[in-house]
N, C-alpha and C positions, 0 to 999 in steps of 0.2 A: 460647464454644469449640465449640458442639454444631453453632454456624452451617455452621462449614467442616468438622466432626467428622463429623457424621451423613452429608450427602451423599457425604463420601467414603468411607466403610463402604460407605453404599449401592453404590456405583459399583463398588466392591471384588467387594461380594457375588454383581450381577448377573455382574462380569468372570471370575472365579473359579473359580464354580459350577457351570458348563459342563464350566472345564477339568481340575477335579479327577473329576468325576462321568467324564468320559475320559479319564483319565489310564490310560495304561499302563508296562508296567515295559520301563524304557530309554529312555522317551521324552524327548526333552528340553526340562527347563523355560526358555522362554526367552518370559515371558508375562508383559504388564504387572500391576503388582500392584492398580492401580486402573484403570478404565473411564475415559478421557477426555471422550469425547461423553456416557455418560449420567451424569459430575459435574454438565457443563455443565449438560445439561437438569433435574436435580433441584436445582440452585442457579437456575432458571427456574422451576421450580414452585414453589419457595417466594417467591419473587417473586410472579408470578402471584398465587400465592393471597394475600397479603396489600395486593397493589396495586388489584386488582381485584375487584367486587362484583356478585354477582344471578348472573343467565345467562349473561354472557360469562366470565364467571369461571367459571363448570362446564367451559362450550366449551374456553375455551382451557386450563384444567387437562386435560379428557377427549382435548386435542390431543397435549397436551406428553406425556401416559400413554403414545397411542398409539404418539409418535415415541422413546419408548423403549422398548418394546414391542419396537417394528421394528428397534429398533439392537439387543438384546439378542437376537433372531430372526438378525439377518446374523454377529452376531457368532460363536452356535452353530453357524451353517450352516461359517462358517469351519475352525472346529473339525473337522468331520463332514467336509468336504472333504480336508480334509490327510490323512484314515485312510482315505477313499472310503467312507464308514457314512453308510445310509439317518436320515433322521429318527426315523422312528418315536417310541418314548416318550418320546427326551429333547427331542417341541417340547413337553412341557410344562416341564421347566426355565424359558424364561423368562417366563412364566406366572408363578409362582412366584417368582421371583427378584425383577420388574417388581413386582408386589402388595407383597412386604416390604421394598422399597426405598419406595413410596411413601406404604404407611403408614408409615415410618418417620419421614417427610418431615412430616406433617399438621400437627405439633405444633412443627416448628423455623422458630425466627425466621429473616426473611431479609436479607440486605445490600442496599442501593440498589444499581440497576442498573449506574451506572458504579460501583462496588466489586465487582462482580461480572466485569463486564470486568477490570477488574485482577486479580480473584482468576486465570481465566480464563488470560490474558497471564504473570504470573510463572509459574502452574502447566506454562504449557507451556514456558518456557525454562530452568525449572529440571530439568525433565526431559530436553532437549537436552541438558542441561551433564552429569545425570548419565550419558546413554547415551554421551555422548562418553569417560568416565570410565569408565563397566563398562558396555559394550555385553552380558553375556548377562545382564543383569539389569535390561528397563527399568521405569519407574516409570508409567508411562501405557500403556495398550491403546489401539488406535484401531481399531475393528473397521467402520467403511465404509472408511477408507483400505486398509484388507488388502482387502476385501473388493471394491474396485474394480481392486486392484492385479493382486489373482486374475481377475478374469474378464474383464480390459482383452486385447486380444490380442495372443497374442505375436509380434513381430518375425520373421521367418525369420532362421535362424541361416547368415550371411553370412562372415563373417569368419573362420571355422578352415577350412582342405579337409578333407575327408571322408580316412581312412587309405587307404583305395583308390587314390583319386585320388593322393594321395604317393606310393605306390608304385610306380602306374602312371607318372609322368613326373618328370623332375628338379625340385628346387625350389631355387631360388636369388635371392639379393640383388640389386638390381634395378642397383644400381652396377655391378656385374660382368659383366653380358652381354655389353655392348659390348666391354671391356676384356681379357675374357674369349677371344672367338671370331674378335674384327678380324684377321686376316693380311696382314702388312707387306709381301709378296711378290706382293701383287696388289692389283687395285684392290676397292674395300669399299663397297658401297649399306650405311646405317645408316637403316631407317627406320621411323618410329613411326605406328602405325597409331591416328585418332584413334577414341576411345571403343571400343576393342576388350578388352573385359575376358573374364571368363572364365564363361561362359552354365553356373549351375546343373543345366541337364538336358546329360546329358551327350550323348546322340545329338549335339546339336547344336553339340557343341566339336569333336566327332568328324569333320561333316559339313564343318567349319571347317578341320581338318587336312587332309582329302582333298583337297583342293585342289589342295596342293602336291606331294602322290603323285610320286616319282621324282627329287627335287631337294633331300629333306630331308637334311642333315645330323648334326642337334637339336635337339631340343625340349622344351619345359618350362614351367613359372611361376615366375613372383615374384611378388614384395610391392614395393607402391609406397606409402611412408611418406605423401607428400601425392600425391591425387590432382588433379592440374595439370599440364596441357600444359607449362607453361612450364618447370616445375620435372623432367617426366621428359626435356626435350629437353636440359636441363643437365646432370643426373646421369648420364645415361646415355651421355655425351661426356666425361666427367670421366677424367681421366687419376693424378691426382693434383695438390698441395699442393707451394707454394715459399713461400720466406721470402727476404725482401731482406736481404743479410748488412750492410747498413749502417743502412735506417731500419726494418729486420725486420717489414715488413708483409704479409702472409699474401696469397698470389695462387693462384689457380685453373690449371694447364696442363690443356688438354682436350686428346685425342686429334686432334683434324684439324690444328691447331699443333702438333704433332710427327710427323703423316706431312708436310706443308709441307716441313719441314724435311728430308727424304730426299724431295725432287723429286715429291712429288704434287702434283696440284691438290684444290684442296679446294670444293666447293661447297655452297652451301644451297637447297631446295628446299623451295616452301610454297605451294599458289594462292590463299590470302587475300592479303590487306593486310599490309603488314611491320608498321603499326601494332598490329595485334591482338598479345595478349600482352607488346606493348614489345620486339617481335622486334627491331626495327631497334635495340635499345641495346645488344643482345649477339652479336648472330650476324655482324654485319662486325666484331667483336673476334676471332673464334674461325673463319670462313671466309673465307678470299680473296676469292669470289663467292657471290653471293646472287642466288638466283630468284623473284618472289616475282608474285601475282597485282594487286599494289597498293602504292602508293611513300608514303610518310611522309616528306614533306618534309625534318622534323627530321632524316632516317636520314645527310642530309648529314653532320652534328655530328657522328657517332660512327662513320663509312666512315674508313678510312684513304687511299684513293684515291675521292673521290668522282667524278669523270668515268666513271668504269667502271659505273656505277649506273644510266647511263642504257638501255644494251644489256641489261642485264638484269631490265629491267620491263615488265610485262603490261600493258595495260590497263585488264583487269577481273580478275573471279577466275576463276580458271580448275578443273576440273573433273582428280578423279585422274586420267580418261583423259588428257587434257591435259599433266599434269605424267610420267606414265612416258613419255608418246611424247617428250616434252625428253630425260629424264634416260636414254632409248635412244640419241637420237643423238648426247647426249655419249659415252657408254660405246662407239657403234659408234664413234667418231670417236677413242677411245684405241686401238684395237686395234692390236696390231702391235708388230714389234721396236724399234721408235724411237720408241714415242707414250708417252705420258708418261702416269702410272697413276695413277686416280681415287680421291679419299676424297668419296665424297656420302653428305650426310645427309638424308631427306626425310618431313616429316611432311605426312601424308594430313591432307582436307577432307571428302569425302565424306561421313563418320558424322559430323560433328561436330552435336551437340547443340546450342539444338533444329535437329529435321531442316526445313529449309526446308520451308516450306508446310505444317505439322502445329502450329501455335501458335507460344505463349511459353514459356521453360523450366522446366521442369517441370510442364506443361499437356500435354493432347495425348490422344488414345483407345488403352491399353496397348496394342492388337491391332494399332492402327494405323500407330503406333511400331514396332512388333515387326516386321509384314510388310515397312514402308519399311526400316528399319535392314538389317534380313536381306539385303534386295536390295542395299543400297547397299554394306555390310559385303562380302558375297562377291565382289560387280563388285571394291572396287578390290584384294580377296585374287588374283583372278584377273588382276589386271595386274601382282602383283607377280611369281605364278607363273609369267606368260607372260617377264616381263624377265628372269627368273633361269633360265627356260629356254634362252631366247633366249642368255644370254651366262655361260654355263657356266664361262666364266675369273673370273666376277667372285663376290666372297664377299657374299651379302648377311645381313643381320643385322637381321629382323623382329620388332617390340615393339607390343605397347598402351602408349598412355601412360594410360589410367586405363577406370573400367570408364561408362557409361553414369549420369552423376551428373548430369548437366542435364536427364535426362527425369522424367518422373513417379516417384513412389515405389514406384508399385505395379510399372513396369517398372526402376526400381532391382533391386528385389526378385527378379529372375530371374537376377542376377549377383551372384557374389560379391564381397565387397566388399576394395577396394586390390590385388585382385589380377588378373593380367594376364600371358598367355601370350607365349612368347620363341619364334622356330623361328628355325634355321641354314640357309641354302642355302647349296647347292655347297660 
């Protein structure tokens, strides 16, 4: 009985010791009642000592001392952390503590190695089972785990806005922008700015806004549940939810199938490949016409009118400048009492991650990343502000569809995360 008895007193004593010698009033006890690592280790020294003979058997006894020593040192330090309190007297605690665990140990028989494994194995799933069970009361200490857990670094806190930021701009659901702002009485640019999320320091969300100086309507953030192209060029075209009153099958209506419907034309704009994101399986379901820098043979299969496919492909890919100078001379080309009023939707290429010529995704030098994106970023903010200048009748309705997630982490880390700036022109 003393075999597994003694060590775990031991382990007890060293874990404990510390934390009652700091305990103060109010604190709360939420502390294993035995030492994990230095069981192990004193269920090793008894080993050791009776497997082992002469000199290596000091060695590796004077080892095993050592490395509980060291755990019973982090595990204090732990302690002294959480209250900000210097070491001073109590590093002699595990001095103390280490010494009368291992005399304790001199004299206790030990178990063969693979029974020690297994002691080992149950002891930690039994402790699983009961933190799952009373979580403020666990049964094992693990003072390198805390102890790495403390001083691994922290994340930048990504994910909440700052209360400033709330209150300085609106915040809203990312379904409802488009749904939201569209005006049925005129024609509608809908477009999704790619990797345009919302830049941490705020100068420069600032310097982002001014841009569009003298043409702003609204502006604001959401939140983008998945951040994916594909997925915000969907949702945020979503109109609502039908049901077939016969085989009651659940169908998607998006907004440019119900301007269609009161005499708009409806177009898509994209200067990649239709292929990329599986564009060509959804966007001739949901646009009349489609613009695109690159044709996907397949796009046949899922065109309603495939002959018309052919007038409206590029070559190659084509460049934001590229794509507003198209999506100007349609809009000049609506003008007028008798021209028949646009719904375009058009998601940018530019920023798209990674930025050409800077690596593979999520590769690349932050600074390097930073400078190109900024450039490329403002250029095609500045063709959106020149089109919505330029055509003052028309409503456009500018989105990110996610924030900068295919570049490195550490330029991750300058945006916040699923979130992504909305502005209204005209």
């Amino acid at each position: 009985m003393k075999k597994i008895l003694y060590p775990l007193i031991a382990s007890a004593l060293i874990t404990i010791t510390p934390f009652l010698v700091t305990f103060e009033k109010g604190q709360d006890i939420v502390r294993g009642l035995f030492g994990f690592s230095e069981f192990v280790l004193l269920l090793l020294f008894a080993w050791a000592r009776e497997r082992f003979k002469g000199a290596f058997r000091m060695v590796l006894l004077a080892a095993i001392s050592l490395l509980l020593l060291a755990v019973a040192w982090i595990d204090l330090q732990n302690l002294l952390a959480l209250k900000n309190w210097s070491t001073g007297v109590y590093g002699v605690i595990p001095l103390l503590t280490c010494a009368l665990a291992v005399a304790m140990m001199v004299k206790v028989p030990s178990f063969p190695f693979p029974t020690i494994s297994f002691i080992v194995f149950v002891s930690l799933i039994f402790h699983l089972a009961m933190l799952n069970w009373n979580a403020s009361q666990p049964l094992a200490q693990f003072p390198v785990v805390d102890y790495l857990s403390r001083t691994a670094p922290k994340p930048v806190e990504r994910k909440v806005l700052p209360e400033s930021f709330v209150q300085k701009y609106m915040v809203l659901d990312s379904v409802t922008v488009t749904h939201r702002y569209v005006d049925s009485l005129r024609s509608n640019v809908v477009i999704l700015v790619e990797s345009w999320g919302i830049p941490m320091e705020d100068f420069r969300f600032t310097e982002e806004l001014q841009i569009f100086d003298g043409v702003v309507q609204q502006l604001g953030v959401h939140s983008r549940m998945y951040s994916r192209t594909r997925t915000a060029e969907r949702e945020d075209l979503m109109l609502g939810f039908t049901r077939d009153s016969v085989t009651h099958a659940k169908d998607t209506i998006f907004l440019p199938q119900e301007f269609a419907k009161k005499g708009f034309k409806t177009a898509f704009f994209f200067g990649g490949d239709s292929a990329e994101q599986w564009r060509y399986k959804y966007i001739y379901r949901i646009f009349e016409n489609a613009y695109f820098g690159g044709f996907n043979p397949n796009a046949r299969l899922y065109a309603v009118d495939a002959p018309r496919l052919d007038s409206t492909l590029f070559k190659e890919a084509l460049s934001d400048s590229a794509m507003a100078a198209k999506i100007d001379s349609v809009l000049s080309n609506s003008v007028g009492l008798d021209s028949v009023k646009c719904f375009i939707a058009w998601t940018t290429r530019d920023t798209k991650f990674p930025l050409q010529g800077l690596g593979r995704a999520y590769q690349g030098s932050v600074n390097e990343n930073d400078s190109v994106y900024t450039v490329r970023l403002q250029g095609t903010l500045r063709l959106i502000a020149g089109l919505a200048r330029k055509h003052p009748e028309v409503r456009f309705i500018v989105q990110g569809d996610h924030e900068p997630i295919l570049s490195s982490v550490a330029f991750q880390e300058r945006f916040y995360k699923r979130w992504v700036p909305f502005i209204v022109l005209n």
